[in-house]
N, CA, C and O of each residue as an XYZ file, in Angstrom:
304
protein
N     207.030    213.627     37.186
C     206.387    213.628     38.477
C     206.930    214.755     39.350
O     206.133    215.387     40.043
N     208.493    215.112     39.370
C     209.113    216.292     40.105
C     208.709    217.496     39.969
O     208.654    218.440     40.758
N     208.271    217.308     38.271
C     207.553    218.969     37.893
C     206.452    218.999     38.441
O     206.343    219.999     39.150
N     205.059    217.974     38.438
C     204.422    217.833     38.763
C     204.159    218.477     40.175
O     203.267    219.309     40.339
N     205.115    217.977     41.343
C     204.912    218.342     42.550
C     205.913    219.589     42.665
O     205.974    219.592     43.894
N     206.299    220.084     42.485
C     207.346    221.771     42.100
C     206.228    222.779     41.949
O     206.165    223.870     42.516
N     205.016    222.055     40.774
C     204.102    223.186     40.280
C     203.351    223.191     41.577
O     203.314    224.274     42.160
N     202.713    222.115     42.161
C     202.020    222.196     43.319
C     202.394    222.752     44.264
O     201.477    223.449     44.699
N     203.572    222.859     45.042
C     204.325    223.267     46.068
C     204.305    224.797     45.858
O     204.360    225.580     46.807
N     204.230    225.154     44.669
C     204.944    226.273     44.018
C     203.022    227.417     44.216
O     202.843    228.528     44.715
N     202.436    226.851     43.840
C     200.477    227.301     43.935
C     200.120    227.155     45.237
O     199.003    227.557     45.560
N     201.014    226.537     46.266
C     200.348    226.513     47.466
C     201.333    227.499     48.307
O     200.986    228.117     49.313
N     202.381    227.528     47.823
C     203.348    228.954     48.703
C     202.943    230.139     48.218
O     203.004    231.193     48.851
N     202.441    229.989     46.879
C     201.963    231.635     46.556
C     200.703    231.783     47.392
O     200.470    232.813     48.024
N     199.801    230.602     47.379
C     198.524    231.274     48.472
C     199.030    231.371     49.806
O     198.450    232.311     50.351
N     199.796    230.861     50.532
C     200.220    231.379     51.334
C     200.669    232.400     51.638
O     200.177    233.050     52.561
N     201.845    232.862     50.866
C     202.484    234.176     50.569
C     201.247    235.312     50.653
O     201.387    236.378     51.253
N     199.990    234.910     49.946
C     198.478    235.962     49.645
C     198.111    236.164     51.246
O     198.093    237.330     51.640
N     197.903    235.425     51.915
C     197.368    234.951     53.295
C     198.400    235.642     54.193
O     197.906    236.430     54.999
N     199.843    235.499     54.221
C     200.791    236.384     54.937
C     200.228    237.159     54.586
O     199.327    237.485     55.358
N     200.325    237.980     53.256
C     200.444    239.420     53.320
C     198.806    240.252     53.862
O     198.726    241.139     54.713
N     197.906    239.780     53.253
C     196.883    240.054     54.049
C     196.439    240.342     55.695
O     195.639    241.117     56.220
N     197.578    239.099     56.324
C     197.462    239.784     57.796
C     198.553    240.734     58.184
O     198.515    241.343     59.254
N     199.465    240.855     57.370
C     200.540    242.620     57.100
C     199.783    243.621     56.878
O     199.949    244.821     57.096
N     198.953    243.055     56.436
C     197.984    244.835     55.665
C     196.739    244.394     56.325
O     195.927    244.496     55.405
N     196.001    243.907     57.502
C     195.534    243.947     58.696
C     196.432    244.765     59.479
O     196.357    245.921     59.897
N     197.362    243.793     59.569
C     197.830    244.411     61.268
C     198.585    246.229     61.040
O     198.626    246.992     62.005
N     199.138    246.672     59.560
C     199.538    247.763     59.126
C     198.420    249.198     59.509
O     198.572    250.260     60.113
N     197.183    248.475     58.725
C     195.320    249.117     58.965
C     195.593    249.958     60.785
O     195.863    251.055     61.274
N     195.286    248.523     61.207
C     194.956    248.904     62.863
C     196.277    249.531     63.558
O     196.269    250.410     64.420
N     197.104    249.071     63.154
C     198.458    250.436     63.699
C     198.622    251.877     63.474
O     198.958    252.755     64.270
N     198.233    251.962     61.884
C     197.795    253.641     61.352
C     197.348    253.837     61.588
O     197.550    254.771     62.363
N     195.423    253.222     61.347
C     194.303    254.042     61.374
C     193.698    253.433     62.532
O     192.718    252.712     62.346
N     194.169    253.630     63.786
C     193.355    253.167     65.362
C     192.116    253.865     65.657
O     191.400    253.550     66.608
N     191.962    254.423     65.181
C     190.940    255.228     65.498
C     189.656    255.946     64.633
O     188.696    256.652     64.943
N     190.191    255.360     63.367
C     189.317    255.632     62.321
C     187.608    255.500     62.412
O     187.421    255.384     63.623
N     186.880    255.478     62.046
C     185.190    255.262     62.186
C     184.843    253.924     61.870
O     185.102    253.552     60.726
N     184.461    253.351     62.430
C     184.359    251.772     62.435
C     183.621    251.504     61.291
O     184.261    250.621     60.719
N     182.380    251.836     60.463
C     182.638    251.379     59.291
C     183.233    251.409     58.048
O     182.857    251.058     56.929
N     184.930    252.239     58.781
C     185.383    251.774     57.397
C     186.078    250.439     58.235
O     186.488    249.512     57.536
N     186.186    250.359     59.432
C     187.045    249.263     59.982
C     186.123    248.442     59.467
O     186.439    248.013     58.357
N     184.789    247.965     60.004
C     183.908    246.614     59.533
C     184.334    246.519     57.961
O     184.804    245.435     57.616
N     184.192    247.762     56.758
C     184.062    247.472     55.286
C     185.933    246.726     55.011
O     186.075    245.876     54.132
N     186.889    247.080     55.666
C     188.216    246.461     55.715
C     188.252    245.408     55.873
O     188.708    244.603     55.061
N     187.490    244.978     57.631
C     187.418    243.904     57.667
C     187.295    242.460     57.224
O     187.869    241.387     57.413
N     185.926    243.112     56.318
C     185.055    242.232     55.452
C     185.819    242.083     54.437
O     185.578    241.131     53.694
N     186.821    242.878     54.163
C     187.491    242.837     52.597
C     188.641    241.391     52.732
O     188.802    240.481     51.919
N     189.418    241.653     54.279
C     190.589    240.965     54.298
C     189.743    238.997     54.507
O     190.142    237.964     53.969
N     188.388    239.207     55.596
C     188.246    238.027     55.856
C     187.554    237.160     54.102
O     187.638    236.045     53.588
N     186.988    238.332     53.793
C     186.690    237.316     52.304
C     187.626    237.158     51.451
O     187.713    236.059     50.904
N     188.544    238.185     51.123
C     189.691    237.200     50.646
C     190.446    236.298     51.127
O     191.166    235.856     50.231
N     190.641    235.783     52.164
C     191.118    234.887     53.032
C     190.100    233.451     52.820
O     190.550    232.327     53.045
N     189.107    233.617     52.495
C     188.212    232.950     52.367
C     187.931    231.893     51.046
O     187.651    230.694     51.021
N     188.140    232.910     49.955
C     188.457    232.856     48.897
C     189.845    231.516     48.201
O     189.881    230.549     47.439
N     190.911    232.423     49.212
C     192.342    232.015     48.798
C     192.015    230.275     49.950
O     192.654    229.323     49.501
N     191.302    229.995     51.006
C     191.133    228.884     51.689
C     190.455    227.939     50.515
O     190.808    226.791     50.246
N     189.130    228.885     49.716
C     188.521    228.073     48.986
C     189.639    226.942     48.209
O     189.739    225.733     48.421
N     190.651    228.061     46.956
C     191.310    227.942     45.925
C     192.057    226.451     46.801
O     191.835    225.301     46.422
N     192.863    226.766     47.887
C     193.488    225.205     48.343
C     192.881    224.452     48.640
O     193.340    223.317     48.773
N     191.708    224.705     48.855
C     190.869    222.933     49.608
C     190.398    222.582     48.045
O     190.093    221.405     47.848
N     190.316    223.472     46.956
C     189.683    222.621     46.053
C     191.175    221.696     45.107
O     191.241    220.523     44.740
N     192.159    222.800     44.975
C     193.509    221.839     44.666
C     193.522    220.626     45.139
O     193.643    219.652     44.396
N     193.402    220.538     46.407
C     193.592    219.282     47.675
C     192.547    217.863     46.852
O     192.796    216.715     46.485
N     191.676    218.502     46.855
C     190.476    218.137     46.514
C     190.773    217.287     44.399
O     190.405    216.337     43.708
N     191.490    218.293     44.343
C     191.442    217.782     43.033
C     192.624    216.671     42.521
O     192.690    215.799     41.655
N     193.541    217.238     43.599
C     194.943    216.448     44.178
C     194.319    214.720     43.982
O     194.354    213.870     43.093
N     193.787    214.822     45.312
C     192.936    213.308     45.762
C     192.368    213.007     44.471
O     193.161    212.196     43.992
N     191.688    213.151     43.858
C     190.977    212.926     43.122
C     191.941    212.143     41.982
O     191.828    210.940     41.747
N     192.831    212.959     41.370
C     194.117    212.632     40.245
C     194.580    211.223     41.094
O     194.667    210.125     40.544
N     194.813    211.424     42.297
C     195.638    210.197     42.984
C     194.936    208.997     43.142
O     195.471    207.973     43.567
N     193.529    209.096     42.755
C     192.914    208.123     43.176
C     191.930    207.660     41.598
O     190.910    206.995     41.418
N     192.815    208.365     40.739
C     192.190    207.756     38.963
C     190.592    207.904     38.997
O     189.731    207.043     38.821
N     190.495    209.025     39.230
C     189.543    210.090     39.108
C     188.316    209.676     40.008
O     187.412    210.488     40.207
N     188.295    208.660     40.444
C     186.980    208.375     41.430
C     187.110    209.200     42.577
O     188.069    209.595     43.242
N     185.499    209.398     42.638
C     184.890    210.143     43.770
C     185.531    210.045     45.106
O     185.887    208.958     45.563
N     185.650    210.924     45.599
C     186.338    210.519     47.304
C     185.123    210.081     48.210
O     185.311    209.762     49.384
């Protein structure tokens, strides 16, 4: 059961860790390039909020699958 929750703890700090660094390399973007031509700012943009999006997906479905194991596989 310890490994069990180690591995979990362990898949949800790395998406986190993904999610820090993404707003490092936001906030890095707009400190260098202030002034750059806005669509490469919008095409950046779009890059950081869909992976963010992505990495939200990956934990709500863990969560999701979490509940599910905890509850001997019936539907929530």
């Amino acid at each position: 059961m310890k490994n069990k929750l180690i591995r979990r703890e362990s898949s949800v700090m790395q998406f986190e860790s993904l999610i820090l660094r993404l707003e490092q390399i936001r906030r890095e973007f707009y400190r260098q390039i202030p002034d750059s031509e806005e669509i490469d700012q919008n095409t950046f943009e779009n890059a950081i909020n869909e992976a963010q999006t992505v990495i939200g997906v990956c934990i709500a479905q863990q969560l999701v699958d979490r509940c599910r194991r905890e509850k001997g596989g019936r539907a929530l």
